[in-house]
N, C-alpha and C positions, 0 to 999 in steps of 0.2 A: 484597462490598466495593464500596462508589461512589468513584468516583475526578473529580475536578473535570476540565473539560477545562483550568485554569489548571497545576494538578495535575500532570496528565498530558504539558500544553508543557512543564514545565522536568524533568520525565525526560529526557526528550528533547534540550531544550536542553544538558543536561552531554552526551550523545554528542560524540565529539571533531566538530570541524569536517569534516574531513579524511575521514570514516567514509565519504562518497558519492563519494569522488573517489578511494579508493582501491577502491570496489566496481568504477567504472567501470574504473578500468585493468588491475583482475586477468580484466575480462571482457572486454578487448579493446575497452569503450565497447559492447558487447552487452548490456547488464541493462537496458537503456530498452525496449527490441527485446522481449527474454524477458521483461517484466513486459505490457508488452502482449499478446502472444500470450495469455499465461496470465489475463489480463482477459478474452477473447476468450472462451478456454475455458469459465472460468467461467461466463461468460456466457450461453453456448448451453446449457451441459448442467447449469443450477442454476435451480429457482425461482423468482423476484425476493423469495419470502418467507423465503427459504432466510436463514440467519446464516454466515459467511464467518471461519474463524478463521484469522488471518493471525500464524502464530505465528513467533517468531523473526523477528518485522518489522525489523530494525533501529529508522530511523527512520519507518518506515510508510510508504513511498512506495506499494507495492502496495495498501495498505489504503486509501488517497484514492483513489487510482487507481479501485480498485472502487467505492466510494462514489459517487463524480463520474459514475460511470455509470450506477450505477443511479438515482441520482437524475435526470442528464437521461433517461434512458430512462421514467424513473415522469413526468416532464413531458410527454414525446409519447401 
């Protein structure tokens, strides 16, 4: 099933507002921290061909996250 990426903003867009502002405080303002580490991870010990399933993303902050890096990584 192909999903538009217009599509796929306004899923997202109905997530309440509120969804990242309550992640941060149930994690003490730690999930910025622990999403980085876990880019890190990924990082060293996956392929750059490898596919990345970021399930249960909320709103996908972890899945740009990766994205953003492998891309400037595939630039140097």
């Amino acid at each position: 099933m192909e999903v538009s990426e217009e599509e796929l903003r306004e899923v997202y867009e109905r997530l309440p507002p509120s969804y990242d502002r309550v992640n941060a405080h149930l994690s003490f303002w730690n999930d910025v921290r622990w999403r980085l580490q876990l880019v890190k991870v990924i990082e060293e010990g996956l392929d750059q061909n490898k596919v990345v399933l970021d399930a249960g993303s909320g709103r996908g902050e972890l899945s740009f996250l990766i994205a953003r890096r492998r891309k400037d990584h595939n630039r140097s």
